[in-house]
N, C-alpha and C positions, 0 to 999 in steps of 0.2 A: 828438125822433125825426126822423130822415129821410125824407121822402121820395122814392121814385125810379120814373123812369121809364125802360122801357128794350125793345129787343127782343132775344133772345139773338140775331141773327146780326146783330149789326150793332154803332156804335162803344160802344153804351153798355156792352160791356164792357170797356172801360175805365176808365170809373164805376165799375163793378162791381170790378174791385181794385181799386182805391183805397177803396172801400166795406170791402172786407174785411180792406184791411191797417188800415183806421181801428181797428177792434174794439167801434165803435160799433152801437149798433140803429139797423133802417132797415127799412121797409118798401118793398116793391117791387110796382110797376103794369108788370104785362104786359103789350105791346101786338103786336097785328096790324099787318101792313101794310095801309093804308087806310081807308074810312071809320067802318068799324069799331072802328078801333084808333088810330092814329099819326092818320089825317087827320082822327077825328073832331070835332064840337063842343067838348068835353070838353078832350080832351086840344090841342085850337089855343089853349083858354084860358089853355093853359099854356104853349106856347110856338108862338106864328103859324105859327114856320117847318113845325111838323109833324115835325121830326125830334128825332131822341135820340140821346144821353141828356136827359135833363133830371133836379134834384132841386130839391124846396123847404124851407127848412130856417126857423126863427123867421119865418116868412110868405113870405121872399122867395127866388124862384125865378131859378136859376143853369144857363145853358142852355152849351154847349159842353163836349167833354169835357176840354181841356186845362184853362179855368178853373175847372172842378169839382175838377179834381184840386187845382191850387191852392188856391181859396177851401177848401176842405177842411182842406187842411195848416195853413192861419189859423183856422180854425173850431175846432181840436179838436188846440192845441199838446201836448198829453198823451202823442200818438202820436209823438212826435218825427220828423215827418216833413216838417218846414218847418227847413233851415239857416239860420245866424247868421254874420253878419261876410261877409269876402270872400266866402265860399262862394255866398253871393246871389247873385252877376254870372253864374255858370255854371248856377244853378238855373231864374234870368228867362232869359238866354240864348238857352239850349240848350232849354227848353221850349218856347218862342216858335220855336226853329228849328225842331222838327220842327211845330209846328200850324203855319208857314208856309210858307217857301221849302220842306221836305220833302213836305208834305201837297199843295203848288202844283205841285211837279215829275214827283212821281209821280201824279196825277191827267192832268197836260198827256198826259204819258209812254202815260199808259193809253187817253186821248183819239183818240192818233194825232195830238195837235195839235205845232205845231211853231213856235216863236218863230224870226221873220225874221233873215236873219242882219247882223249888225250893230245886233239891237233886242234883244240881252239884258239891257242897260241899263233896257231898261223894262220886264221880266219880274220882281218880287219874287224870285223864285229864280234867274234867270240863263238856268242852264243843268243839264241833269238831272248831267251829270258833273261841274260842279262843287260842287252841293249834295251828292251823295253821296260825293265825296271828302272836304270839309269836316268831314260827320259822322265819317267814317271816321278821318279824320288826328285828329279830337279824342276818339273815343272809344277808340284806339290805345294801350296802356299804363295804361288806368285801370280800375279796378273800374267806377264810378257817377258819375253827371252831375257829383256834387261830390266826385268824389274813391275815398276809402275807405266814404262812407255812401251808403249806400240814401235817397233824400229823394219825395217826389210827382213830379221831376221825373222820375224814372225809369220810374214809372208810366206816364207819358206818352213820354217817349221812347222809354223798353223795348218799350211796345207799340206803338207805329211801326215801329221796328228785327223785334219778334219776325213784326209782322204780313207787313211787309216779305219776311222771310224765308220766312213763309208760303206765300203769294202770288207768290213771286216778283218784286216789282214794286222792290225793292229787290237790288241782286246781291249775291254771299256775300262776305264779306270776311271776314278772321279776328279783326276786332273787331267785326264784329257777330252772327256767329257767337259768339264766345267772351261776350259780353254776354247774348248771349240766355238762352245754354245758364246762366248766372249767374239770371238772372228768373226760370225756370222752375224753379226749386228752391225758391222762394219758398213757403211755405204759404200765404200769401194769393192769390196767382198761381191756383196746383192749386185753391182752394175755388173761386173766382171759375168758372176754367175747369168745372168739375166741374156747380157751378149753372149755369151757359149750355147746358153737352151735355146737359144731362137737361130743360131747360126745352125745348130746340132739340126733342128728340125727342115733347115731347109734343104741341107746335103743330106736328108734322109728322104726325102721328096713326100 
């Protein structure tokens, strides 16, 4: 059995598909923002940082959502959502690019912050135009991170790309437009989402 930590308005649903494209059981810990919830005793024993998602699986506990999504896909080969052969370079890749240089540009981005000019050399992402053309020019012509399959890396990426579009904090492009609108047809996707609005709605009383 799983378990999982999470709050609906925040990354842990991301956990949350990948939880439901698994088709595994899993139990889920709701949590508050603050001491109550995320900051308290309890749950810091579980992960210091205080944030979520977190899940614990055979004792040990997996904090981030991108290696959740991973470590998942290795956990539970059944679901065929971990690729084989070449397809790995674009799975590690592209996963690792949206939880870094994307997750680094669009936060700067959100910040107001601004790398010096002639120091993008030492910025992980650069610069926000050219991490989001990157994504753009590799997601351009493909279905999914690896191709024709749906893998965990999409899970993660999709939900950067969909959040992105969400939000705004990402611009439209018609590859990531057309990707998204692909995720969302997902059943796993709809259940995930469906559990968050109705969770969101009751901790809003």
């Amino acid at each position: 059995m799983i378990e999982f930590w999470t709050n609906p308005m925040s990354r842990g649903q991301i956990a949350h598909w990948m939880l439901e494209e698994l088709g595994q059981p899993y139990t889920t810990n709701w949590l508050s923002w603050g001491p109550e919830g995320n900051k308290s005793p309890a749950y810091l024993a579980v992960n210091p940082m205080g944030k979520v998602p977190a899940i614990r699986l055979d004792g040990k506990v997996v904090t981030e959502a991108a290696g959740i999504c991973l470590y998942l896909a290795d956990a539970f080969p059944q679901a065929g959502l971990k690729p084989t052969g070449a397809a790995l370079a674009d799975y590690y890749r592209w996963t690792f690019f949206a939880a870094g240089p994307v997750e680094q540009a669009v936060t700067a981005k959100a910040m107001g912050w601004q790398v010096p000019e002639g120091r993008d050399g030492m910025a992980g992402f650069g610069s926000f135009d050219a991490t989001v053309n990157a994504l753009d020019q590799f997601l351009s012509g493909r279905s999914y991170v690896c191709g024709d399959t749906f893998t965990a890396a999409d899970v993660y990426v999709g939900s950067t790309v969909d959040w992105g579009l969400m939000f705004k904090s990402l611009p439209t492009r018609p590859s990531f437009e057309a990707y998204a609108a692909r995720l969302r047809e997902r059943k796993a996707y709809k259940s995930a989402k469906a559990i968050n609005a109705t969770k969101t709605a009751e901790m809003q009383g």
